[in-house]
matplotlib code that plots the C-alpha trace (Angstrom):
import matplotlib.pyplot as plt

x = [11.7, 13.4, 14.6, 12.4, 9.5, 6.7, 7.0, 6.2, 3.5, 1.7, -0.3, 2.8, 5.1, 8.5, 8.3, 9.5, 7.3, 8.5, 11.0, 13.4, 12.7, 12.1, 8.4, 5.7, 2.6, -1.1, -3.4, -0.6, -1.0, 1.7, 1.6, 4.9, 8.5, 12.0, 13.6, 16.4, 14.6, 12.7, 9.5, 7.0, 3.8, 0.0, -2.8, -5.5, -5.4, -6.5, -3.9, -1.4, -2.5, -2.4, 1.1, 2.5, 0.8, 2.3, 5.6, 6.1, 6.2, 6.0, 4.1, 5.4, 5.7, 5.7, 6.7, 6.3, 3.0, 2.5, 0.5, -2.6, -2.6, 1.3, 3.7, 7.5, 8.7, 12.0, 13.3, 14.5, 12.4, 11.7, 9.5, 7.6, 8.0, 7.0, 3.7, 2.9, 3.5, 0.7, -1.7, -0.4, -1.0, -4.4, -5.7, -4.8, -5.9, -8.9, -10.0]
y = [17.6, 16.2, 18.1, 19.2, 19.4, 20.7, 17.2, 15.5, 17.8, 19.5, 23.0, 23.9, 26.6, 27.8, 30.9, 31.6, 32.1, 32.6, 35.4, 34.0, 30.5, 28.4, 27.3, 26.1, 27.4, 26.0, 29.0, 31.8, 29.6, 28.3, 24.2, 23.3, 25.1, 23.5, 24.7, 24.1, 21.5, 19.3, 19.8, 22.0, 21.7, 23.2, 20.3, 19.9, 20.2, 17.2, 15.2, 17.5, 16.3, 12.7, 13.4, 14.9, 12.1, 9.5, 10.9, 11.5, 15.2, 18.3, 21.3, 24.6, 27.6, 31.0, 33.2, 30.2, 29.5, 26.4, 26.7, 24.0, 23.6, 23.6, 20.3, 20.1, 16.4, 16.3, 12.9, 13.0, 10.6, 12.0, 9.5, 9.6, 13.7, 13.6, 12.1, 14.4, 17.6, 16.5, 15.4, 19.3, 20.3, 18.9, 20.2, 23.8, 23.8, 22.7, 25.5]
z = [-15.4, -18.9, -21.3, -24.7, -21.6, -24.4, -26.1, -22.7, -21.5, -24.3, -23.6, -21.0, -21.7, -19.4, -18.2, -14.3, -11.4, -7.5, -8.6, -11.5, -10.3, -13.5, -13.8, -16.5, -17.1, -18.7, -19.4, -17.9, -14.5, -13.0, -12.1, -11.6, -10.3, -10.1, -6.7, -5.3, -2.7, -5.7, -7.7, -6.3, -7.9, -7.6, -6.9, -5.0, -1.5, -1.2, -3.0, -1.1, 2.2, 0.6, -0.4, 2.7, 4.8, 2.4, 3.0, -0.6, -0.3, 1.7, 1.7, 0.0, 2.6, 1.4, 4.7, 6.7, 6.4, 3.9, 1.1, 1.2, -2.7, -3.2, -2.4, -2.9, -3.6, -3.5, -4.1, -8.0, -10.4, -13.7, -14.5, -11.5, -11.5, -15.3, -14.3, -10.9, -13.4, -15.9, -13.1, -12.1, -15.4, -15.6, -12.5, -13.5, -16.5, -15.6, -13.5]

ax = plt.figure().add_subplot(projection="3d")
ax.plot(x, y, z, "-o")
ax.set_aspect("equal")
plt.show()
């Protein structure tokens, strides 16, 4: 994600999540992590599936089981990651 992240994505706030793991957060929820292996973001499960069977991202596993509302996409794009964390965003905070 690009630096000065509350001017792209207003409502979102840093915090960390996971552990120390840096994360952002609508309504104290978490919708998007930086990890090591790319963006991980919560959506619906859904639009996961979509993504995984696209080949555009993978799903998150916590002790190896994956998480159904949870994808990692690990190929960099900021534009393209900027727009996946307020579809993220949305979807969160409208729960």
């Amino acid at each position: 994600m690009p630096r000065n992240r509350g001017r792209y994505n207003p409502g979102a706030r840093e915090g960390t999540g996971f552990g120390k793991t840096p994360s952002f957060r609508t309504g104290g929820k978490i919708f998007a992590m930086r990890m090591p292996a790319g963006l991980v973001l919560k959506l619906p499960a859904d639009r996961c599936a979509a993504m995984v069977a696209a080949g555009e991202a993978v799903p998150l596993e916590t002790r190896g089981r994956p998480m159904r509302e949870w994808v990692v996409v690990a190929r960099p794009d900021p534009d393209g990651w900027l727009v996946l964390a307020r579809e993220a965003r949305d979807f969160v905070g409208g729960r």
